[in-house]
C-alpha positions as CSV (number, residue, x, y, z in Angstrom):
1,X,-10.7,17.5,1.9
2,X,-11.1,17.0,5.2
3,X,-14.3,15.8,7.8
4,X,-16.0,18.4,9.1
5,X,-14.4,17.3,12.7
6,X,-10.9,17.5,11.3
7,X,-9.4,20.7,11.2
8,X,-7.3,21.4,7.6
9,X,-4.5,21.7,10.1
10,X,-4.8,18.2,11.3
11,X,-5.6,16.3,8.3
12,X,-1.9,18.3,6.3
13,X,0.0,16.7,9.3
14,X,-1.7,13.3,8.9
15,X,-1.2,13.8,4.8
16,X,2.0,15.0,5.3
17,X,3.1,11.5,7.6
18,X,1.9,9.4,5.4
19,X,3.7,11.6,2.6
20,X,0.5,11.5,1.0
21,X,0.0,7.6,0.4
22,X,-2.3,5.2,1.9
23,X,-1.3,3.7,4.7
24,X,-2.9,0.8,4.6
25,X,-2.4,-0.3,0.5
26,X,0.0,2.7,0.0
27,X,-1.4,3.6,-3.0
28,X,-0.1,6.7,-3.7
29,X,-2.4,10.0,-4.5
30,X,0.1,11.3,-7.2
31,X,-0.3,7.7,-9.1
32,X,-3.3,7.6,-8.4
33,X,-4.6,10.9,-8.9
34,X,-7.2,10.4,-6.1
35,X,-6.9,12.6,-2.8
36,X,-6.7,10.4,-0.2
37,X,-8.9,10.6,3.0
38,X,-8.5,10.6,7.1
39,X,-9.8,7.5,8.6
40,X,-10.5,6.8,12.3
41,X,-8.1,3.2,13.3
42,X,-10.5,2.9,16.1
43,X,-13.7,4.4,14.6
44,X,-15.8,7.3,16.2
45,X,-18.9,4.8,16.2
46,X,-17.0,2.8,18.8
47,X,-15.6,6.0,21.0
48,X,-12.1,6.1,18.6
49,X,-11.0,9.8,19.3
50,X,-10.1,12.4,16.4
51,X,-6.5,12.7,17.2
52,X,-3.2,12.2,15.7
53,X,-2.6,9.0,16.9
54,X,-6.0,7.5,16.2
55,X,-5.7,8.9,12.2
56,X,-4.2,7.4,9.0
57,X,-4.7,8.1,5.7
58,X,-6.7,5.5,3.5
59,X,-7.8,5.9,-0.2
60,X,-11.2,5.5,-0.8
61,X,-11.0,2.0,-1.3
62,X,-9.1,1.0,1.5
63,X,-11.3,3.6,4.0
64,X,-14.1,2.5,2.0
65,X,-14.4,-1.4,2.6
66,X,-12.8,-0.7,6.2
67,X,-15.6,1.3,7.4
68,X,-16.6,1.0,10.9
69,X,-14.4,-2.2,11.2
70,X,-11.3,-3.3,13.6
71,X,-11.4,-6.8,13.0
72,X,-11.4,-9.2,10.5
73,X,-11.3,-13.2,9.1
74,X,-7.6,-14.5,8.5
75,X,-8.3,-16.9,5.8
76,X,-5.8,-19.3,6.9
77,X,-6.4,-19.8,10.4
78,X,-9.8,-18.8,10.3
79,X,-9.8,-17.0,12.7
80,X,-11.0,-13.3,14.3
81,X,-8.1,-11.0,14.1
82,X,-7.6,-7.5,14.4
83,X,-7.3,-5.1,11.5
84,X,-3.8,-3.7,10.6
85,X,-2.9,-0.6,12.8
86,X,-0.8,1.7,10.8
87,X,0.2,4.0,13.8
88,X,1.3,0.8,16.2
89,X,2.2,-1.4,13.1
90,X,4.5,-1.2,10.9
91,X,3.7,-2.2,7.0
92,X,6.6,-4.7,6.3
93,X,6.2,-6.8,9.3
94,X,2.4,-7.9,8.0
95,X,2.8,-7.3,4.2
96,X,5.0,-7.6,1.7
97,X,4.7,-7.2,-2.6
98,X,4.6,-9.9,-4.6
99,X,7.5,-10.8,-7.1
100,X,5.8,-8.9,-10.0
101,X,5.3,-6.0,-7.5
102,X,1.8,-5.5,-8.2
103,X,0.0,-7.2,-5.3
104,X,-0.5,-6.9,-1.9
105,X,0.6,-10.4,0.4
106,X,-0.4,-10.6,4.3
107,X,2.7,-12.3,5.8
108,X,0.9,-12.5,9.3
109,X,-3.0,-13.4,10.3
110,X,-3.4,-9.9,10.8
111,X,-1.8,-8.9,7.1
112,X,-3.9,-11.3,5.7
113,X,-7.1,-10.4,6.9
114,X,-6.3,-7.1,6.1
115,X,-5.8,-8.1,2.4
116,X,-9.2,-9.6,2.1
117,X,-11.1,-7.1,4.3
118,X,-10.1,-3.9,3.0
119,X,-9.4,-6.0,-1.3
120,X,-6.0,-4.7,-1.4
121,X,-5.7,-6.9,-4.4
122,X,-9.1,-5.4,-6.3
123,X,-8.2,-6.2,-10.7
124,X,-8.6,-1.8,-10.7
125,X,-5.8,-1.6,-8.2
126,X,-3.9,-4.5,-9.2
127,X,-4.1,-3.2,-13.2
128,X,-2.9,0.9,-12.5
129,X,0.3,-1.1,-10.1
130,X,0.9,-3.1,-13.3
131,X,1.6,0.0,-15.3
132,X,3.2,1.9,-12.7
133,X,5.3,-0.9,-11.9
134,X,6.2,-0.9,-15.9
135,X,7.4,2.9,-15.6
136,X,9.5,2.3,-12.9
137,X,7.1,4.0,-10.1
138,X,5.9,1.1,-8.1
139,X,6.3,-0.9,-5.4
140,X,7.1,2.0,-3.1
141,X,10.6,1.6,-1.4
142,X,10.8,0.4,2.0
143,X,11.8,3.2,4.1
């Protein structure tokens, strides 16, 4: 369902783009069975703009632990960087799966922070991709 400042138009064509899995984990809703919700990439607190190119669409968990945030630690380097950007990004230059296909690796210092800021790797999540990955479901395929 969408924010009230999201018309239903707008949040089926951001749904529909991200063929209804998260952009940032890409949990799917169908495995998951959880609708999955619009977040702002640059958030409204800090002037982001409800458009199409400022959406993606973020599970609860991912949308929930990013909040108002754009940045984030690398644990490596230490350092500030900023959050992954699904619409400027793209997924398999700052993540990959592991071998077992069941968690969530940042290849880059912006991939990594991502991991830890948003807990791409929570035991829930990293449990339901162990038994989609035993039926054959999971890790999405590169596209």
């Amino acid at each position: 369902m969408p924010a009230s400042d999201i018309s239903d138009t707008l949040y089926e064509f951001v749904r529909a783009r991200a063929k209804g899995c998260c952009e940032y984990c890409l949990t799917s809703e169908e495995l998951s069975g959880t609708r999955c919700q619009v977040d702002h990439i640059i958030p409204r607190s800090r002037q982001g703009t409800t458009t199409a190119d400022n959406l993606s669409l973020a599970c609860p968990a991912c949308n929930g632990h990013k909040h108002a945030r754009m940045r984030a630690i690398d644990p490596e380097s230490g350092a500030e960087v900023p959050l992954f950007d699904p619409r400027r990004q793209r997924w398999h230059d700052h993540f990959a799966w592991s071998t077992d296909g069941i968690q969530v690796t940042g290849l880059t210092p912006t991939g990594r922070a991502t991991v830890v800021a948003l807990k791409m790797n929570d035991p829930l999540i990293v449990g339901a991709r162990a038994l989609w990955v035993g039926v054959g479901a999971h890790p999405p395929r590169e596209e």
